[in-house]
N, C-alpha and C positions, 0 to 999 in steps of 0.2 A: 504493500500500500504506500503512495508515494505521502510523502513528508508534507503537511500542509505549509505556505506558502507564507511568513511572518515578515513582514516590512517595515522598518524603519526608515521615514523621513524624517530627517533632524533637518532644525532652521538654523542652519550656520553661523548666522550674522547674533540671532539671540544667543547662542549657545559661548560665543567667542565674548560678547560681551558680557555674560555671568562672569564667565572663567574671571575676564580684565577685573572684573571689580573687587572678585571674592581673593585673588592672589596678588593681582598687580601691586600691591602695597608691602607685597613681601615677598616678591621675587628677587629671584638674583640677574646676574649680567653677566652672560661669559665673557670671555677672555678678547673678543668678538668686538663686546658690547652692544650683545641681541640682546634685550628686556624677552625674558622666557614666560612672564605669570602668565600671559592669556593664551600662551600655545601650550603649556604643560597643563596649565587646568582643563582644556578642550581635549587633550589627550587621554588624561585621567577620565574624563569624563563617559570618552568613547570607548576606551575598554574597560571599564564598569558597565556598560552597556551589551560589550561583546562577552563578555561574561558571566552577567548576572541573564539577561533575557534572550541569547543566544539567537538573534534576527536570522534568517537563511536570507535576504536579499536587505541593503543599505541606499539608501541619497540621500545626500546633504546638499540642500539647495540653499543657495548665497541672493544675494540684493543685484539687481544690476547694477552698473555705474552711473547709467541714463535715466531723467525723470521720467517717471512712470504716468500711467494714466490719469493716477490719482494726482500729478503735479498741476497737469494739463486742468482737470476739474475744479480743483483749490489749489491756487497758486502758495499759500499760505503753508500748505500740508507739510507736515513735520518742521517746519523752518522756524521753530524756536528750540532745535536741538543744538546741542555745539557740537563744534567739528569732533570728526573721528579720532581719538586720540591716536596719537603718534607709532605709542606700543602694538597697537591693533592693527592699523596697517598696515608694518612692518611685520605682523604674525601670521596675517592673513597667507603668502605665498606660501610660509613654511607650513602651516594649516593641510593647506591643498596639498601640498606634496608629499605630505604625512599620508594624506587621505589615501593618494595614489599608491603609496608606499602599503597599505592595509588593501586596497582593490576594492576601495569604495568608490564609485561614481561622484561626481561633484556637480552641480549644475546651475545655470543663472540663463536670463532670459529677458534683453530688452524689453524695456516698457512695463515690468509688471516688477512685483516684489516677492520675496522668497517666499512669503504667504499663500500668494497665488499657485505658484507652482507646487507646491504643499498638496491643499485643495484639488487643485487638479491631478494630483499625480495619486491622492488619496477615493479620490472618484472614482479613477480607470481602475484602480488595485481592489475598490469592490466591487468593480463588473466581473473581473476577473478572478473573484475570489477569494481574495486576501484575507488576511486577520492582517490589520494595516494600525503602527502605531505613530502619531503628529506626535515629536518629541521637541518643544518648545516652553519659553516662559511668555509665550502673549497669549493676553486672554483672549483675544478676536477669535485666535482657533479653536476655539469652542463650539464657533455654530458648525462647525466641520464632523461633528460626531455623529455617528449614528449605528446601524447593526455594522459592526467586523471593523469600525474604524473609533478609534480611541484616542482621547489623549495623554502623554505622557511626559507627567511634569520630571525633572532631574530632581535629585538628590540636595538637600542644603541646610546649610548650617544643621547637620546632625540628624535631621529629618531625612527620611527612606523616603525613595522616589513613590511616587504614584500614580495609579492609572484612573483617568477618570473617562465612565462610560457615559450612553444616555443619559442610564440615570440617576449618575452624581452632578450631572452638567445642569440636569432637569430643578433639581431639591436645591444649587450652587447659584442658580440665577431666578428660580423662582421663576418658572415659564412649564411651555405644554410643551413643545419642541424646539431642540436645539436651535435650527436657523434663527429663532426670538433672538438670541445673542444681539445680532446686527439692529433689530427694533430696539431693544434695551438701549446699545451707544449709541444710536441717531437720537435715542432720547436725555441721555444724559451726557453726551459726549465724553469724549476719553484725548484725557491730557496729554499724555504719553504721545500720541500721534497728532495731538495741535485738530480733532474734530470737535466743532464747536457745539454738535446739538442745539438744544431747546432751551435757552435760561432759563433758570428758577429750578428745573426739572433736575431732581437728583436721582439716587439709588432707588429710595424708598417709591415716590412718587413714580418712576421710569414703571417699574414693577406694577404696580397699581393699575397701571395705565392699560397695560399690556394683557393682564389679565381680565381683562373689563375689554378690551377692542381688541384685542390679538397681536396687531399689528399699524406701525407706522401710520400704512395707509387709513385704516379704519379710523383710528384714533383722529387727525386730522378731517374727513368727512365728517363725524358726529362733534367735533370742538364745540359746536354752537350749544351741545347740552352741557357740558360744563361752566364753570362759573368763575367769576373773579381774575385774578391775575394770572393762572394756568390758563385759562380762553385765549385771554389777550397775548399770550406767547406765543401758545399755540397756532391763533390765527398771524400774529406778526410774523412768525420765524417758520411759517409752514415751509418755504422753501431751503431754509437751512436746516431743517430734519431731513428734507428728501434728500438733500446733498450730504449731509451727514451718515446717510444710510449708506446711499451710493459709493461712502468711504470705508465706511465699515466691513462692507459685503466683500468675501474674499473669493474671488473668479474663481470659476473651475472650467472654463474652456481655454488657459491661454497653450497655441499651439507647440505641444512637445508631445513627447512619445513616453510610454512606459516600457521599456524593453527588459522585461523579468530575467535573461536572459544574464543582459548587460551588467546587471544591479545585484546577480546570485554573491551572496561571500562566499570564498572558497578561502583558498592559502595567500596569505598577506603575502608580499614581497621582505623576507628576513636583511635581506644584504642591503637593499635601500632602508630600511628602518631604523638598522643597526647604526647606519651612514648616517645620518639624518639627526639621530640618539647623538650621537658622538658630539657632529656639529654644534650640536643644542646643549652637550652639557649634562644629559639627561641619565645622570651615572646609573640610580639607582633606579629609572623606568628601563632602563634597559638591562640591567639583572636582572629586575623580577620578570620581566618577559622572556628574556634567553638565557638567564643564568651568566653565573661568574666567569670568566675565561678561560679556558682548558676545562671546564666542567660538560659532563659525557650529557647526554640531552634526557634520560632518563633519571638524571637528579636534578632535571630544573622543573618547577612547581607549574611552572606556564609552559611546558612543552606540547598542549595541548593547543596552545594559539595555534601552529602549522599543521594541525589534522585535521583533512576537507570534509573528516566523516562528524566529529566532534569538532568544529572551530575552535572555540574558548573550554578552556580550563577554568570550572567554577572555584575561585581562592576565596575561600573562609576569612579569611584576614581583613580584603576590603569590605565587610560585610558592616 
């Protein structure tokens, strides 16, 4: 009986900025002077991944460099963030080449954001089957859930990862179906990405709303039955909800392929990793993955990473 079909897409771009935040501040600098925190934390991160929930296919999909759709719509979109720091950018290449070094796929996609490609790439994987897990810290991907796709938050500050289905998503946002997600932040807008929503409208209220008219749409047609200073939002900013939606709502058509195929793990590249390890400084992730030097492969604990039949070696230790 063939092996059912487990997928991890991790969003690169969130993933690389936990790592920057939660080590950057106490990283070291090799010899080089590469700032390692936000490439060794995304490391760590990904084989506790390949370890602990043993994916049979990976992509990590990254940001384009080009404004996306959402720029074109609200010019304003995300543009009270500050620039990338320094460290990130310089970790991003060694990132990807790690990636390639492990036989992960990597991918990015003008015009849209790593979100979308997400979404989309989590759609085709339940036409086709999958048990598909969104491995991210945004909450947008939330209205992405539903049967065989899940999301799955990392590991922090001491807290064990977790997966959240329908319906922890359902009881977490106080809705009937996931897609609400996107009605919720067209209703209260979400800082983080600079969407303005509906003034006055907050958590509680967003909620409220939603369950009582479903949806955006609804809610905006009946305004005229509510009262007071929510009416008058409501009808002033009816267009900055729609636009607000329209920013929230995470594509699931933008043109790419799911090549199950392409995206299988099998055996990482040891000699590029090693390489790679060395470069970076990374004494002691590269022991516990290949062991000590002159040490025979059957006394190294992760000798399990390079078997196509078992990938990862589950260590008790990171647990």
């Amino acid at each position: 009986m063939p092996t059912p079909h487990k997928l991890f897409l991790l969003d690169g771009m969130s993933l690389i900025y936990r790592a920057h935040f939660a080590l950057g501040k106490v990283a070291t600098t090799t010899a080089h002077g590469i700032k390692t925190g936000a490439i060794l934390g995304f490391v760590n991160t990904l084989v506790k991944v390949l370890q602990e929930e043993k994916p049979t296919h990976l992509i990590v999909a990254f940001d384009g460099k080009e404004k996306t759709f959402r720029h074109e719509l609200f010019p304003a979109y995300k543009s009270h963030r500050p620039a990338q720091p320094e460290e990130i950018s310089i970790a991003i290449p060694y990132i990807k080449a790690i990636l390639e070094g492990f036989g992960i796929v990597s991918i990015t996609a003008n015009g849209y954001e790593a979100d979308d490609l997400l979404g989309t790439l989590a759609k085709k994987a339940a036409i086709m089957g999958c048990t598909t897990y969104i491995m991210s810290t945004d909450k947008d991907l939330a209205q992405m859930v539903q049967y065989n796709i899940y999301l799955y938050k990392p590991s922090n500050n001491g807290q064990k990862s977790t997966i959240l289905g329908e319906k922890e998503i359902l009881a977490q946002w106080e809705i009937s179906r996931p897609e609400q997600v996107k009605d919720i932040l067209a209703l209260e807008g979400d800082p983080s990405d600079f969407i303005p929503g509906i003034p006055s409208i907050g958590k509680k209220t967003a909620r409220k709303l939603i369950k009582e008219f479903d949806n955006l749409e609804n809610i905006l047609a009946h305004s005229h039955v509510l009262t007071g200073k929510l009416k008058a939002n409501l009808i002033q900013y009816a267009d900055q909800g729609i636009l607000s939606k329209q920013l929230a709502t995470i594509r699931t058509d933008v043109p790419i392929t799911l090549d199950l195929e392409k995206c299988h793990y099998q055996v990482p590249n040891k000699d590029k990793l090693e390489s790679l390890f060395t470069l970076l400084e990374f004494k002691q992730l590269k022991e516990r993955l290949f062991g000590k030097p002159n040490r025979e492969k059957e006394h190294n604990p992760m000798a399990g990473l390079f078997d196509p039949i078992n990938p990862i070696a589950h260590n008790p230790e990171d647990d």
